[in-house]
N, C-alpha and C positions, 0 to 999 in steps of 0.2 A: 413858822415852819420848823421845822427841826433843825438842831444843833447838830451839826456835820465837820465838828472839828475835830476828829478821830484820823488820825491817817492809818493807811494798810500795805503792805508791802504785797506785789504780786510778780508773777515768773511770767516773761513776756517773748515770745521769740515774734518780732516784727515780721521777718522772712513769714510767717504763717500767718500771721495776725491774729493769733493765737493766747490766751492770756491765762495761765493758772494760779490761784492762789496760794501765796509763801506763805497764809499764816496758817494757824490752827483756831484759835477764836474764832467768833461769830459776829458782829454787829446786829446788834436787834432791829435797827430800821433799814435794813437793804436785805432782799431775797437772799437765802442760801446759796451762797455760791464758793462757801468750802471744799476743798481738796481732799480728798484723806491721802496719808502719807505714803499710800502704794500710786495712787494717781501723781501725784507732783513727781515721784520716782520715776514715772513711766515719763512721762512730760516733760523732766529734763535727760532720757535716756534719747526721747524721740525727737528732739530739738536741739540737742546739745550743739550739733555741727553748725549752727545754725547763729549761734550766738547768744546765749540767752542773758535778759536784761532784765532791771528790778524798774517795775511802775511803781510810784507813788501816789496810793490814792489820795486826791487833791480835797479841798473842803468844800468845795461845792456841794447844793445840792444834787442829789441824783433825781430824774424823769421817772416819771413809770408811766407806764399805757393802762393800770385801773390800780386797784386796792393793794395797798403793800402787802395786805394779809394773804393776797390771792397765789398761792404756790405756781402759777402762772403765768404769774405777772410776768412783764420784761423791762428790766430796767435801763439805764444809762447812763452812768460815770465817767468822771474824767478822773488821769491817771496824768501824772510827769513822767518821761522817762528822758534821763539826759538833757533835762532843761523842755524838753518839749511836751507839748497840751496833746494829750489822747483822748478819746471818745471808748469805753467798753460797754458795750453789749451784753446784758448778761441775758439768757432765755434759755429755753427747755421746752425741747418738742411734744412730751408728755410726762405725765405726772410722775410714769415709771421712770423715766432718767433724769439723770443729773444733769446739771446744768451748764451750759455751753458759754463762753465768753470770750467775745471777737471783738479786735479792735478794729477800729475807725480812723480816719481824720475828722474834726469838728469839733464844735464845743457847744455848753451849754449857758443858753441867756435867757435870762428874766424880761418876761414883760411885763405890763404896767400893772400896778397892783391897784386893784378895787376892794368895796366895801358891800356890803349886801347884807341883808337878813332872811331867812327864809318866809317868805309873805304866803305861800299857801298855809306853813306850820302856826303862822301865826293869826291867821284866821280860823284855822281850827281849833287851837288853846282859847283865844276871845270868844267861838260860839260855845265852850267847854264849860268855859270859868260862870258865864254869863245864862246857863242852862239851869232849871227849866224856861227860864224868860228867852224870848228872843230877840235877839237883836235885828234891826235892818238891814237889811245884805250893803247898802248903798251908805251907812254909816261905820259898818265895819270897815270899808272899802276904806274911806275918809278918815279913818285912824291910821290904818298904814301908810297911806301916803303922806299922812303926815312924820308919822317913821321912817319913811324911805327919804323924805327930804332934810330931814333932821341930820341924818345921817351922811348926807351926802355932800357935807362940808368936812368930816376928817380926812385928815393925813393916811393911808393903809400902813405906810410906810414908821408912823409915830403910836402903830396901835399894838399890847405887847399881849400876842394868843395868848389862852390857856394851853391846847392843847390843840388838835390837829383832827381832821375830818375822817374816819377809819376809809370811808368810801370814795376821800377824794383827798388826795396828797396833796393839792394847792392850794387846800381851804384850810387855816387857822382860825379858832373858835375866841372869840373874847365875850365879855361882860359890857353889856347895854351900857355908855358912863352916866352915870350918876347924873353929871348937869344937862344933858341931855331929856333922864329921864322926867326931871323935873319940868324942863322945858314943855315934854311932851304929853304932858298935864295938864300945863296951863294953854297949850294950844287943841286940846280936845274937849274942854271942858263944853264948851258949846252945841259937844257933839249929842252932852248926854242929860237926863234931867236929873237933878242932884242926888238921888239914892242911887243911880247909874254912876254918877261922878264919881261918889267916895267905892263903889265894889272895882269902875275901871282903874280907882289911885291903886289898889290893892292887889291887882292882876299885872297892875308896871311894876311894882315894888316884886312880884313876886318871882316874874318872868324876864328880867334885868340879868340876871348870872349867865355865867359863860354856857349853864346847861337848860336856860330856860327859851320861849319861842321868839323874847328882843335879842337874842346874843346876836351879837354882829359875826359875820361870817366874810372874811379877810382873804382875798384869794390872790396870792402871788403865783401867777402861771410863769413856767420855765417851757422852755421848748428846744428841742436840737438844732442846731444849725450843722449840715456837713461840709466840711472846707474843698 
């Protein structure tokens, strides 16, 4: 998942649960939810009686409800203010406005992290790589699950992504390992007659990187909890 050790200063008046951003930068992995310096003006004109407080965004990661890229999206952070854990809100009714951000009570936790590979994409690449011949629908089958079982002795927790899923923020992408792949060589060989053996060694050697149909797909799900 992404590295979320950036902190951000934001203008917070609890009385409204209300939360505007102190800074001027941007973070590239969390929705726009910059200020411009006529809104914070306004925001500490319309609040001021009020109290207003500095939130410290905290290093967790943030939630989203789909794609980070989706101008859409709504996200959920957590903020210190005064020693205390906040929950913000950030969303936007439509694409024409800007963006809205309310605090909560709650926090955010990790569930249990899983391993996976995408086994439709990967029967698709094996009937690709393997075309014009074709393979038995029932021996392809018997390749992936030998992948799927392979697989389903690591650590998620011990596996270090590449990079991150544009369409799903709790999926991290890595590379097939290497002993594995050899493993899963020597436990297909049966599957195939030996001019099939050495094109399927060639399709695992090929499709092993973090951008091929083995990469293992890493999914640490986060979920809200409200207090």
């Amino acid at each position: 998942m992404r590295n979320e050790s950036m902190t951000r200063d934001f203008l917070v008046c609890r009385v409204c649960a209300l939360v505007c951003s102190a800074a001027t930068e941007n973070l590239a992995d969390e929705p726009e939810i910059d200020s411009p310096a006529s809104d914070r003006e306004l925001f500490c004109r319309e609040h001021a009686a009020h109290g207003l407080e500095i939130g410290i965004r905290c290093t967790t990661t943030a939630v989203y409800d789909g794609p980070i890229w989706d101008p859409m999206v709504t996200a959920w952070f957590e903020v210190q203010i005064n020693g205390d854990t906040y929950l913000v809100r950030s969303w936007r009714a439509s694409i024409d406005e800007p963006r809205c951000c309310e605090l909560s009570r709650g926090v955010i936790e990790r569930g249990t992290a899983t391993v996976e590979i995408d086994e439709d994409y990967l029967l698709l690449a094996l009937d690709r790589w393997f075309f014009p011949h074709v393979l038995a629908p029932s021996r392809c089958t018997l390749f992936v699950d030998k992948a799927r079982i392979l697989i389903g002795d690591l650590d998620p927790d011990q596996i270090e992504t590449s990079f991150d899923d544009t369409d799903d923020p709790e999926i991290g992408i890595a590379p097939f390992p290497e002993r594995l792949a050899v493993k899963l060589v020597q436990q297909t060989r049966s599957l195939f007659d030996p001019v099939e053996q050495e094109r399927l060694k060639r399709f695992i050697d090929a499709h092993r990187a973090e951008d091929g149909a083995l990469a293992l797909r890493v999914r640490r799900p986060l979920m809200v909890r409200a207090a």
